[in-house]
C-alpha positions in Angstrom: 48.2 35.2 -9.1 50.0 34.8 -5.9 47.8 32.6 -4.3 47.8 28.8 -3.6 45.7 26.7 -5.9 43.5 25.1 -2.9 42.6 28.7 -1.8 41.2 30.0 -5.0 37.8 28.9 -5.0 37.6 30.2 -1.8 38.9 33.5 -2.6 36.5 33.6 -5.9 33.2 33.5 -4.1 34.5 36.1 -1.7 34.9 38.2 -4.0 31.8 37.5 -5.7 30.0 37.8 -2.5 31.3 41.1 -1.8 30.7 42.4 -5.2 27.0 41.4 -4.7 26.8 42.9 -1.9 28.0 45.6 -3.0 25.1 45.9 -6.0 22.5 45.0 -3.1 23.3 48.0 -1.7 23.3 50.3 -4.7 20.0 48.8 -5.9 18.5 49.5 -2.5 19.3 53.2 -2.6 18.9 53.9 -6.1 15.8 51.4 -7.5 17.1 51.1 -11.3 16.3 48.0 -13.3 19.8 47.8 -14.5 21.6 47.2 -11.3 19.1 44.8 -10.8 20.0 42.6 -13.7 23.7 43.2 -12.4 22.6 41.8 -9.0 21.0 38.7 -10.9 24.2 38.1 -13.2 26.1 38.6 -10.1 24.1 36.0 -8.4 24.2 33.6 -11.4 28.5 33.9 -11.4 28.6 33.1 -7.6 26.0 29.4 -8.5 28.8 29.1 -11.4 31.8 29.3 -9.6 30.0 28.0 -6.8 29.4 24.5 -8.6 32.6 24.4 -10.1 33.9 24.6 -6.7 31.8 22.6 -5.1 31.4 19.4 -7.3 35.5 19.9 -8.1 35.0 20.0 -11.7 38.3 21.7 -13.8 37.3 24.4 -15.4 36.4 23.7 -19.0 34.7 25.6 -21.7 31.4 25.6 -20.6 32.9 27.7 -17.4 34.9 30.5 -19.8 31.6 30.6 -21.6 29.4 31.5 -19.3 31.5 33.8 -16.9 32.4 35.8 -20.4 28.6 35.9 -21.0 28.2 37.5 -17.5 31.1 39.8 -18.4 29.2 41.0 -21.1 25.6 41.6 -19.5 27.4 43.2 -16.6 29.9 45.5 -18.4 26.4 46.2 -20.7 24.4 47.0 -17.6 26.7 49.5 -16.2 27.2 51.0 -19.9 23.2 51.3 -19.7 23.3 52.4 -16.2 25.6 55.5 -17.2 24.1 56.3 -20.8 20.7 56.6 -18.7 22.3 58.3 -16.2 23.9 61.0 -18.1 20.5 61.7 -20.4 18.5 62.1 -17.5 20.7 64.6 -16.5 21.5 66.4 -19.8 17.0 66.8 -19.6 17.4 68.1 -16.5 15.4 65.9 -14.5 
């Protein structure tokens, strides 16, 4: 990245605040339960990188492990979201 190393935590939860923001919004409009566990793993990487941030800890092992699990229930959320999606339109309804 092309970004200096004092500014990254910074930029992180910006971007994590934005994307759940951005999931606030589309679990407003459309009311599905699986875009509101991706608000509530979106909410649990901002407290990650949050702490990391603010108590100044490196990031170690426990950190990759737990923003990889949140990678995983959010990439299988949306794959939910669409499968769902898509049968509920192939029925028609």
């Amino acid at each position: 990245m092309f970004i200096e190393p004092r500014h990254a935590g910074t930029i992180f939860l910006t971007i994590d605040g934005v994307m759940a923001l951005g999931f606030l919004v589309l679990a407003l409009i459309y009311n599905h339960l699986w875009i509101a566990l991706m608000m509530f793993t979106m909410a649990g990487v901002f407290s990650i990188h949050a702490y990391y941030e603010m108590t100044g800890r490196d990031l170690d092992p426990t950190f990759a492990l737990l923003s990889n699990l949140a990678t995983v229930v959010l990439l299988a959320s949306l794959a939910l979201g669409v499968w769902t999606s898509r049968r509920r339109t192939a029925q028609g309804t």
